[in-house]
ChimeraX commands (.cxc) that place a marker at each C-alpha (Angstrom):
marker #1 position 0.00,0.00,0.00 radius 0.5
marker #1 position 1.69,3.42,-1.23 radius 0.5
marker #1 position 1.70,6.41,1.02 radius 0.5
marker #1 position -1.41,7.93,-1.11 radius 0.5
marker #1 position -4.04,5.30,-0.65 radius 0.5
marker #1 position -2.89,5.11,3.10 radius 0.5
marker #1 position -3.34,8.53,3.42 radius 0.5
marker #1 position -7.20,8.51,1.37 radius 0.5
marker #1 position -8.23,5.25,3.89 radius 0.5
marker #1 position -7.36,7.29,6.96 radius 0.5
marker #1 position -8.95,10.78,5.92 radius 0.5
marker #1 position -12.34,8.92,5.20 radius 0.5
marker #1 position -11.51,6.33,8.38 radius 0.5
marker #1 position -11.30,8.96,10.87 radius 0.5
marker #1 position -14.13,11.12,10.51 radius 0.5
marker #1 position -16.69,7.83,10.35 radius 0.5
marker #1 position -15.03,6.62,13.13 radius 0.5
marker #1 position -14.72,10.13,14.85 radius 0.5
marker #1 position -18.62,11.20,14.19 radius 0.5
marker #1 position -19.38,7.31,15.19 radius 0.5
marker #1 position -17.92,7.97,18.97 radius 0.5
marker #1 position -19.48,11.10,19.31 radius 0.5
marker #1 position -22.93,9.83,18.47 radius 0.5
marker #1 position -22.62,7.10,20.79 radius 0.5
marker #1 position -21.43,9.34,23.06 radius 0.5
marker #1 position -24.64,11.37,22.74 radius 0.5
marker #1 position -26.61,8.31,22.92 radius 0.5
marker #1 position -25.75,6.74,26.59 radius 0.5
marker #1 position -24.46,10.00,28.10 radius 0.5
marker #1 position -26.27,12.85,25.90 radius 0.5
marker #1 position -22.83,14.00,25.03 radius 0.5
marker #1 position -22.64,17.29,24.61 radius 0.5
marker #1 position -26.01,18.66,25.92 radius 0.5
marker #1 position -24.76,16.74,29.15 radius 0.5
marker #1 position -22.04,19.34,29.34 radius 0.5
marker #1 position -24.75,22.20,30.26 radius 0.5
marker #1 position -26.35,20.64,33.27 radius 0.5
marker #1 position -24.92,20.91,37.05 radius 0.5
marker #1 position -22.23,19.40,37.70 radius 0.5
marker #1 position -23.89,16.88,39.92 radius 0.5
marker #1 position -25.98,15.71,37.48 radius 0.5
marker #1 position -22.69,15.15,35.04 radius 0.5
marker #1 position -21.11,13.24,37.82 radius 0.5
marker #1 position -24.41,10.95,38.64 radius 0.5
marker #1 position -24.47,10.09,35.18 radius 0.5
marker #1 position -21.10,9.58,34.25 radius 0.5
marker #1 position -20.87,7.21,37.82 radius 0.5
marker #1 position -24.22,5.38,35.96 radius 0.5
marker #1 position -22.38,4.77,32.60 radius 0.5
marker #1 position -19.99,2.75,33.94 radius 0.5
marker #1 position -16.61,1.06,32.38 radius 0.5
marker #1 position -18.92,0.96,29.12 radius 0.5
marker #1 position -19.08,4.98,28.92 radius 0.5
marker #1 position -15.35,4.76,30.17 radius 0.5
marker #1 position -14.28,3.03,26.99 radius 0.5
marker #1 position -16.45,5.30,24.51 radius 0.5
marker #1 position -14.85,8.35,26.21 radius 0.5
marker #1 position -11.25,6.56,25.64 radius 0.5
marker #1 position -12.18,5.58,22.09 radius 0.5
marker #1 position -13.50,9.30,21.31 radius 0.5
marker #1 position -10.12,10.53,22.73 radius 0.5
marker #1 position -8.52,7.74,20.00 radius 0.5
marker #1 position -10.26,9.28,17.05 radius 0.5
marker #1 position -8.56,12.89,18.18 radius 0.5
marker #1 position -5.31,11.37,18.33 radius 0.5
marker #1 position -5.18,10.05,15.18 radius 0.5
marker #1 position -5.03,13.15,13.76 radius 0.5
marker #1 position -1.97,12.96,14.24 radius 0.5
marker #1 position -0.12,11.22,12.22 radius 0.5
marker #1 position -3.11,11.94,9.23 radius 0.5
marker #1 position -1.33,15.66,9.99 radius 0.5
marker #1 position 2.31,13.91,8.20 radius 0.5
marker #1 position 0.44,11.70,5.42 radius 0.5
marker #1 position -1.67,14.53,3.83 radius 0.5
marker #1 position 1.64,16.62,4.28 radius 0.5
marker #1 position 3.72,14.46,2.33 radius 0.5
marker #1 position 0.92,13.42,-0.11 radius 0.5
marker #1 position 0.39,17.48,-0.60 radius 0.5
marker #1 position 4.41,18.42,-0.12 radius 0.5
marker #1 position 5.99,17.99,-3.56 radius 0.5
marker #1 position 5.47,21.78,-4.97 radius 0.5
marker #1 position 4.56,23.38,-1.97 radius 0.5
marker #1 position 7.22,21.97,1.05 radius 0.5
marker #1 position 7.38,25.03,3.33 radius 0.5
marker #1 position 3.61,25.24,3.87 radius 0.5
marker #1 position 2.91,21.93,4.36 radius 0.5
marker #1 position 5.54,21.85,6.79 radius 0.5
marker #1 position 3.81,24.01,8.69 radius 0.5
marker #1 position 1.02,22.46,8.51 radius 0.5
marker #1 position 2.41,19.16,9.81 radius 0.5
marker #1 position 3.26,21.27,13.20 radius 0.5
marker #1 position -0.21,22.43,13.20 radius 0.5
marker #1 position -2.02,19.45,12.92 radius 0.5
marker #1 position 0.45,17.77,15.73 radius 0.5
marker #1 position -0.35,20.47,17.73 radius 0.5
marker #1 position -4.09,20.52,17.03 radius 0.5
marker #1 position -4.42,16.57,17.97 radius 0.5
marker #1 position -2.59,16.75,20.87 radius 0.5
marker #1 position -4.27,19.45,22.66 radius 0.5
marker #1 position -7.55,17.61,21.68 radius 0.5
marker #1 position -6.10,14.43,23.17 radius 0.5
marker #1 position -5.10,16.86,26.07 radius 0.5
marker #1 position -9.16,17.88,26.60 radius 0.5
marker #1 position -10.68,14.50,26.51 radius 0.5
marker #1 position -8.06,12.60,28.29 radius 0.5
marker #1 position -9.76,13.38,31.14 radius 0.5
marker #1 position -12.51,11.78,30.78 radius 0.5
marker #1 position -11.46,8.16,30.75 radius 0.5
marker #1 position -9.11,8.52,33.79 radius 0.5
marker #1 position -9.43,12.04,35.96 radius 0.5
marker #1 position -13.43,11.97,35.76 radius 0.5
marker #1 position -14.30,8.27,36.61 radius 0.5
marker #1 position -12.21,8.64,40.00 radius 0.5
marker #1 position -14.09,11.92,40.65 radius 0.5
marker #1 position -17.30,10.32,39.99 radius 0.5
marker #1 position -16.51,7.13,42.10 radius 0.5
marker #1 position -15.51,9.60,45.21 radius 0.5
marker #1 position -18.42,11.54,44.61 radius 0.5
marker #1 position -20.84,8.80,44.57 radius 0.5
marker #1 position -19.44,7.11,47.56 radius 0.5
marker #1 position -19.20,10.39,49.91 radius 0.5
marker #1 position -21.38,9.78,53.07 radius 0.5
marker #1 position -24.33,11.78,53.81 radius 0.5
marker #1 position -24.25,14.90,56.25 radius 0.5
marker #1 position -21.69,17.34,56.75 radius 0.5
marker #1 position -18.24,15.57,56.18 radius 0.5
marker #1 position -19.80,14.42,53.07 radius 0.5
marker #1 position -21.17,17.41,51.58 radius 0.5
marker #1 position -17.69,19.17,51.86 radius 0.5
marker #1 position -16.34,16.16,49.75 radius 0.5
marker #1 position -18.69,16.60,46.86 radius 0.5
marker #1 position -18.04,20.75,47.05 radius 0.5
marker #1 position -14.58,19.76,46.69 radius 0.5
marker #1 position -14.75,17.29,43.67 radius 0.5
marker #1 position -17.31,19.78,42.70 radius 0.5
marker #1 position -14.53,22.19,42.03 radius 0.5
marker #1 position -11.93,20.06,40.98 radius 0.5
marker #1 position -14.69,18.64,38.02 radius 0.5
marker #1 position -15.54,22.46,37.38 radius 0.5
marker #1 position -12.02,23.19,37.18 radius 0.5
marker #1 position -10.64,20.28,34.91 radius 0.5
marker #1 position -13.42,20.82,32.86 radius 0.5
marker #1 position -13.06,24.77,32.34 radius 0.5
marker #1 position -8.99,24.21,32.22 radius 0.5
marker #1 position -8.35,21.12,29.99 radius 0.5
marker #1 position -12.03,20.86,28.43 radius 0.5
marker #1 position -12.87,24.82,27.58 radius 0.5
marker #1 position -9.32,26.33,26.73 radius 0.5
marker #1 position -7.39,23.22,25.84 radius 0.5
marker #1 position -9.70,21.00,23.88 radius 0.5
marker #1 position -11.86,23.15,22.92 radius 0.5
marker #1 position -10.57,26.54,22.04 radius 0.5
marker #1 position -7.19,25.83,21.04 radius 0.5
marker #1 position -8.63,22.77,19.69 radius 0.5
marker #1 position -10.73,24.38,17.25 radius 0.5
marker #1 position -8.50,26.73,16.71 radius 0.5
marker #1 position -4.95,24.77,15.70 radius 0.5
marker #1 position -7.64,22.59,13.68 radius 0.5
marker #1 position -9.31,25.69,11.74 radius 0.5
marker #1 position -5.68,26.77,11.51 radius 0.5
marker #1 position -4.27,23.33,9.82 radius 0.5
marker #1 position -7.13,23.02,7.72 radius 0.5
marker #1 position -6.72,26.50,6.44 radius 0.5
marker #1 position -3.00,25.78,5.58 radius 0.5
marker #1 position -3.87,22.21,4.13 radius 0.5
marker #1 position -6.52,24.01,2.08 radius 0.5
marker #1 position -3.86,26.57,0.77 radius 0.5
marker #1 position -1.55,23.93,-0.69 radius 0.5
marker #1 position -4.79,22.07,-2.23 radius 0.5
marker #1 position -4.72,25.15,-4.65 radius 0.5
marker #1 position -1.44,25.08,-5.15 radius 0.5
marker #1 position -0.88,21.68,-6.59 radius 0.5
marker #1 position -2.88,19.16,-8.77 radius 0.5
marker #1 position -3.02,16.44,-6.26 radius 0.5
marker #1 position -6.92,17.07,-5.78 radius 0.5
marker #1 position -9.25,19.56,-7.47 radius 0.5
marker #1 position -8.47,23.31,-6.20 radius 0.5
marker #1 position -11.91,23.49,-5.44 radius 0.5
marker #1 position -11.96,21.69,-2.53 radius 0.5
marker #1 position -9.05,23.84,-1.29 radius 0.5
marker #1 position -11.72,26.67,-1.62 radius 0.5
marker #1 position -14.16,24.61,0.91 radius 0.5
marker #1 position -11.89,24.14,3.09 radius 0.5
marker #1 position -10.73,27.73,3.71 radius 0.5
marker #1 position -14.45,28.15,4.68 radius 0.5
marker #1 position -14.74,25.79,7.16 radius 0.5
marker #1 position -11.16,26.47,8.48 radius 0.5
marker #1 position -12.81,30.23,9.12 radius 0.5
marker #1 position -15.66,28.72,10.50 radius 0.5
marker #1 position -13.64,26.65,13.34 radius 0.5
marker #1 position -11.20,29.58,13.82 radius 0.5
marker #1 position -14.58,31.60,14.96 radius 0.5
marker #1 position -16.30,29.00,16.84 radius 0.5
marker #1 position -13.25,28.63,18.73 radius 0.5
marker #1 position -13.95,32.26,20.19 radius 0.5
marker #1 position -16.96,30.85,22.13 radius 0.5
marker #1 position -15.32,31.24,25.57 radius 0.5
marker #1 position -13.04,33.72,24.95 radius 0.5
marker #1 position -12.64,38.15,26.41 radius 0.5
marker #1 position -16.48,38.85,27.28 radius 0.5
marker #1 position -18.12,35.59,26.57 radius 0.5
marker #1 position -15.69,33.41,29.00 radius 0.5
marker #1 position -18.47,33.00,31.88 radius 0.5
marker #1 position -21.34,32.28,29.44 radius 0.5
marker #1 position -20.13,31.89,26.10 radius 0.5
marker #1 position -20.52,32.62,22.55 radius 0.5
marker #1 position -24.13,31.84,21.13 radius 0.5
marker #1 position -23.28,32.23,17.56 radius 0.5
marker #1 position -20.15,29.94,18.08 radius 0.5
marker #1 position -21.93,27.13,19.62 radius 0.5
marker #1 position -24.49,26.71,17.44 radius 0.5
marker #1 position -21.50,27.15,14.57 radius 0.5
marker #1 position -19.35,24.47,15.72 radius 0.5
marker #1 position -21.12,21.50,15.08 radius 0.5
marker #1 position -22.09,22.46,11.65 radius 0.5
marker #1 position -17.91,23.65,11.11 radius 0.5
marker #1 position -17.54,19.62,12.45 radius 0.5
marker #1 position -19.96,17.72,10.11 radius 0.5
marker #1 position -18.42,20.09,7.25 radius 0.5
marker #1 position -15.19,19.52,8.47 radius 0.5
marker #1 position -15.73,15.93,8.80 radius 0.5
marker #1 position -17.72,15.78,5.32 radius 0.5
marker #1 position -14.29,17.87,3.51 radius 0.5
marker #1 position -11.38,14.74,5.24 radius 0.5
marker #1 position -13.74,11.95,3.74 radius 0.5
marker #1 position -13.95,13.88,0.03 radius 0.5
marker #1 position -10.33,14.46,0.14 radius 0.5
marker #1 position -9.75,10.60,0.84 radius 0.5
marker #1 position -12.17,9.67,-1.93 radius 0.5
marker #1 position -10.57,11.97,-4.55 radius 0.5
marker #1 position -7.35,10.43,-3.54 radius 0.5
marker #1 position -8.95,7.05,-4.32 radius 0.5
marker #1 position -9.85,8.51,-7.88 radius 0.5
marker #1 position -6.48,10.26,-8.89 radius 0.5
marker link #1:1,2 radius 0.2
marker link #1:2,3 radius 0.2
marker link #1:3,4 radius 0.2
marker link #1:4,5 radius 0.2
marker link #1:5,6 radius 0.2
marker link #1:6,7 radius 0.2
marker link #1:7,8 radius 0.2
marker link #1:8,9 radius 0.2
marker link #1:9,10 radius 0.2
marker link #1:10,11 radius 0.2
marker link #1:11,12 radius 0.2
marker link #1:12,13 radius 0.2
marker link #1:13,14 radius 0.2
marker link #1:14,15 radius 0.2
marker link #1:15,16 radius 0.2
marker link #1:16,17 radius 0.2
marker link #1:17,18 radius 0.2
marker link #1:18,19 radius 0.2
marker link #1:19,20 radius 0.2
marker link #1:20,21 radius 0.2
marker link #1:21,22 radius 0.2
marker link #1:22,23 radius 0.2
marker link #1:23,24 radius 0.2
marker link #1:24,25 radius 0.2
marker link #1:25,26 radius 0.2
marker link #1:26,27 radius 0.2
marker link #1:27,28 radius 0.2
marker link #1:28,29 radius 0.2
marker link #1:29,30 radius 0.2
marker link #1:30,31 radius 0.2
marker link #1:31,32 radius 0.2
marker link #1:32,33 radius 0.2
marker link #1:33,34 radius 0.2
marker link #1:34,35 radius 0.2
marker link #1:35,36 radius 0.2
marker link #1:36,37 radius 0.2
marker link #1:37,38 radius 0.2
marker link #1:38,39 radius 0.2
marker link #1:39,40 radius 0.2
marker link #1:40,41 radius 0.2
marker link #1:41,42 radius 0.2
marker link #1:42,43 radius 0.2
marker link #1:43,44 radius 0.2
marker link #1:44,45 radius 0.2
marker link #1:45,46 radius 0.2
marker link #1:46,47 radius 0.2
marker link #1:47,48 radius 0.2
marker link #1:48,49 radius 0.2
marker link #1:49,50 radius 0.2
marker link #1:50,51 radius 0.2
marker link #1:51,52 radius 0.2
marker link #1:52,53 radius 0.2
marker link #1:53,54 radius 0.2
marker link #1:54,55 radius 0.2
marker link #1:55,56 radius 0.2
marker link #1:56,57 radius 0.2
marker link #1:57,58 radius 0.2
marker link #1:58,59 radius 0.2
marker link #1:59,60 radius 0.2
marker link #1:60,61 radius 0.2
marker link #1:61,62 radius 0.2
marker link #1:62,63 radius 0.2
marker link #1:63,64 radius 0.2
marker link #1:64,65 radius 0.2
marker link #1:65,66 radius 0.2
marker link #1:66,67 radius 0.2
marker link #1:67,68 radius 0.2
marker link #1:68,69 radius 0.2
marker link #1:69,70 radius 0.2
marker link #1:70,71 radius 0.2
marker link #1:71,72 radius 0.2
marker link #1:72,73 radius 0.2
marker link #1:73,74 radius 0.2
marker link #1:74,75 radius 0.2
marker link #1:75,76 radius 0.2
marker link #1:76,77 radius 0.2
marker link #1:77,78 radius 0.2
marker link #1:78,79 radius 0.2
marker link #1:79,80 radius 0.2
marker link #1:80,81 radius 0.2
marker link #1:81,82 radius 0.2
marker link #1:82,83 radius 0.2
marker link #1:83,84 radius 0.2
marker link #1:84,85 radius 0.2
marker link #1:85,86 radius 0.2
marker link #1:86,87 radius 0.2
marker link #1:87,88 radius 0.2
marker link #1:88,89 radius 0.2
marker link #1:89,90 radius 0.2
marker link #1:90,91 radius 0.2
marker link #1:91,92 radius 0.2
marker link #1:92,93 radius 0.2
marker link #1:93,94 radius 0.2
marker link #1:94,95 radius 0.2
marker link #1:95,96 radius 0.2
marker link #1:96,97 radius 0.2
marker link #1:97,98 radius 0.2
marker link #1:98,99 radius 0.2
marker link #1:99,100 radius 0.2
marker link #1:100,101 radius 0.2
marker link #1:101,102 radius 0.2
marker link #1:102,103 radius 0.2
marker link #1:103,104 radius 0.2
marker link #1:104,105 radius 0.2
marker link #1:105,106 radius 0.2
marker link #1:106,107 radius 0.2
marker link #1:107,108 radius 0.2
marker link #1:108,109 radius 0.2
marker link #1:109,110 radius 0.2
marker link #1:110,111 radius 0.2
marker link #1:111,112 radius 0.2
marker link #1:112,113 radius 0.2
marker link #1:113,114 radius 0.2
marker link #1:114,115 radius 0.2
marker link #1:115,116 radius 0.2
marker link #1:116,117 radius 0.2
marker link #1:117,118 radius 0.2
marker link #1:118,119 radius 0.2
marker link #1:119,120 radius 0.2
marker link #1:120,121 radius 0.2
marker link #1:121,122 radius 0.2
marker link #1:122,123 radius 0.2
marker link #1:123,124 radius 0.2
marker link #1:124,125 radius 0.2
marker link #1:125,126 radius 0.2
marker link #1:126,127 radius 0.2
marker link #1:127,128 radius 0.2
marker link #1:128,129 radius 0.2
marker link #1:129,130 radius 0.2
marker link #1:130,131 radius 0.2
marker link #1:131,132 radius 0.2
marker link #1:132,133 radius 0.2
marker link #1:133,134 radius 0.2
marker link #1:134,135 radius 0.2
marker link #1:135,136 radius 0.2
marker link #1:136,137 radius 0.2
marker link #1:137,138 radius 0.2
marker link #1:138,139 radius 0.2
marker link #1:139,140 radius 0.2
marker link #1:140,141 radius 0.2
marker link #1:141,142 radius 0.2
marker link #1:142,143 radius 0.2
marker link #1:143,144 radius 0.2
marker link #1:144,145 radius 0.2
marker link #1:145,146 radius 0.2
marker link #1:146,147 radius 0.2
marker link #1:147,148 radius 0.2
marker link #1:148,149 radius 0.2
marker link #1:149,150 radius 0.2
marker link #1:150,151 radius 0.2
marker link #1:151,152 radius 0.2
marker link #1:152,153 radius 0.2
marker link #1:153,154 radius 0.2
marker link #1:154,155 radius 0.2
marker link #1:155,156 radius 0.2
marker link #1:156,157 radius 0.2
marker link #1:157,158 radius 0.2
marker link #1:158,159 radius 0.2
marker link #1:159,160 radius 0.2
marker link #1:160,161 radius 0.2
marker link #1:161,162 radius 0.2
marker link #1:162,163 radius 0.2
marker link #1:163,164 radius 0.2
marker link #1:164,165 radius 0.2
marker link #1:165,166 radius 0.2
marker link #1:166,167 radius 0.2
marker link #1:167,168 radius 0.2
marker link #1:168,169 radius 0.2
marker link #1:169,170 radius 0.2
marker link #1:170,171 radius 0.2
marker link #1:171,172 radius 0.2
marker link #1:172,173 radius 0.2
marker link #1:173,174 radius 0.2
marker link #1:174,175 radius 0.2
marker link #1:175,176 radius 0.2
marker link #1:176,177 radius 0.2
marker link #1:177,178 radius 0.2
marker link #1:178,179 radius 0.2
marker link #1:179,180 radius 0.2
marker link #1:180,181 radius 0.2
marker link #1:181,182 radius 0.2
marker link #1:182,183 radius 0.2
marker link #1:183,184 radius 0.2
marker link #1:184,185 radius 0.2
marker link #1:185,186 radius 0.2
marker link #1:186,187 radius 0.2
marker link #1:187,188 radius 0.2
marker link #1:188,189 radius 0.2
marker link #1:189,190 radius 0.2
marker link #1:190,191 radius 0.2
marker link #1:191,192 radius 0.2
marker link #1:192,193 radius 0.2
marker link #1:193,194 radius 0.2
marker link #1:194,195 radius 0.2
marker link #1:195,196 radius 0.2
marker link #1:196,197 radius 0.2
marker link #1:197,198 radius 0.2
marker link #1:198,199 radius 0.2
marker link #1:199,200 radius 0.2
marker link #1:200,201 radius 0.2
marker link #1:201,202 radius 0.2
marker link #1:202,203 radius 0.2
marker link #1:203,204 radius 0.2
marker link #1:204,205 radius 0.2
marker link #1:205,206 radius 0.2
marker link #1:206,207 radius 0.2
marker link #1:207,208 radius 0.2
marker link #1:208,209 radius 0.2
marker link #1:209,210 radius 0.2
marker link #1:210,211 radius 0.2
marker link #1:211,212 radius 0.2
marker link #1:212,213 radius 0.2
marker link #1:213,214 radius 0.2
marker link #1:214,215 radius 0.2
marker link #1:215,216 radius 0.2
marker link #1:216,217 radius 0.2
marker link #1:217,218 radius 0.2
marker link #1:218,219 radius 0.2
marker link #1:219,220 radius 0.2
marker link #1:220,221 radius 0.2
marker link #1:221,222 radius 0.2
marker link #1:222,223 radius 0.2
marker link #1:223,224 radius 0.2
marker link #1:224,225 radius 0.2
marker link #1:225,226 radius 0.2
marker link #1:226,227 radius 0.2
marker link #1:227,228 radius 0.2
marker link #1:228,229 radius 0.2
marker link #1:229,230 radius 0.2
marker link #1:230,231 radius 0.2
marker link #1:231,232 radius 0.2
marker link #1:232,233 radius 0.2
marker link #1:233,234 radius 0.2
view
């Protein structure tokens, strides 16, 4: 298998498999309208879900690492005429899976702890100063590693790569330059929805970005698997 068709498998691969976690997700933990109630309703049902939720949420995590190395493959399938912006693009897709990784790698081992301890804290007094505490440390980990790690720089180093990945699709005849031109939208698109939490918006966020980041996803998502299919076809 040459370096093209491996590339073409994974870039239709990993957003099935990616959209496939997250609707799972959604089904047994209502992933990610979960994400807006109290935090003691997020830790009840994450405690509920048991090691079966634990394994989506390490699977999800999966499909955001493999972004990884698709970062290298569609750099050296795109690299022949246009080597210094691919290279950067390499960085930025490294960078842009690993801070995702970063955001949901809490969920398969800091949150099940949390939700074990929180579950198991007695009733009265002593008890409900245990569940303020993991109360903050969940509110914490989640505004920390979820909101500005996964999530804004997450959306942002993606919107970023796929901007620069879109750039050197016009600039070479590997695929058509139109689909360059659809990806510099949605590479806008994620570059704005990741300014949902950020300057005024941080407490309450962005309304306009939220309801624009899902669509930027399944567009996003929709762009990797017609880039692996015109790879098929070249």
């Amino acid at each position: 298998m040459d370096v093209t068709t491996l590339t073409a498998i994974l870039l239709i691969a990993l957003p099935v498999a990616f959209n496939l976690a997250f609707i799972e997700l959604g089904r047994v933990f209502e992933y990610p309208g979960i994400l807006r109630q109290p935090t003691p309703v997020i830790l009840t049902r994450f405690a509920a879900g048991g090691s079966g939720l634990i394994v989506r949420w390490w699977l999800f995590m999966l499909t955001a690492l493999a972004l990884l190395p698709l970062a290298v493959l569609v750099g050296v399938v795109l690299g022949a005429a246009t080597a210094a912006l691919v290279g950067a693009s390499i960085v930025v897709g490294a960078a842009a899976a690993l801070v995702q990784v970063l955001g949901l790698v809490r969920w398969p081992f800091a949150v099940p702890e949390l939700a074990r301890r929180y579950a198991a804290a007695d009733e009265g007094p002593t008890g409900d100063a245990t569940r303020a505490t993991i109360e903050v440390v969940f509110a914490t980990l989640h505004r920390l590693l979820g909101v500005a790690i996964g999530e804004h720089l997450g959306y942002l180093l993606t919107g970023a790569w796929t901007l620069l990945v879109s750039v050197a699709m016009t600039a070479t005849t590997v695929v058509p330059s139109w689909l360059g031109i659809v990806g510099l939208v949605i590479g806008v698109a994620l570059m704005i929805g990741s300014l949902e939490f950020v300057g005024p918006n941080e407490a309450h966020g962005w309304a306009f970005a939220e309801k624009l980041v899902p669509i930027a996803y399944i567009a996003w998502s929709l762009w990797l698997a017609a880039f692996g299919v015109l790879l098929l076809l070249a």
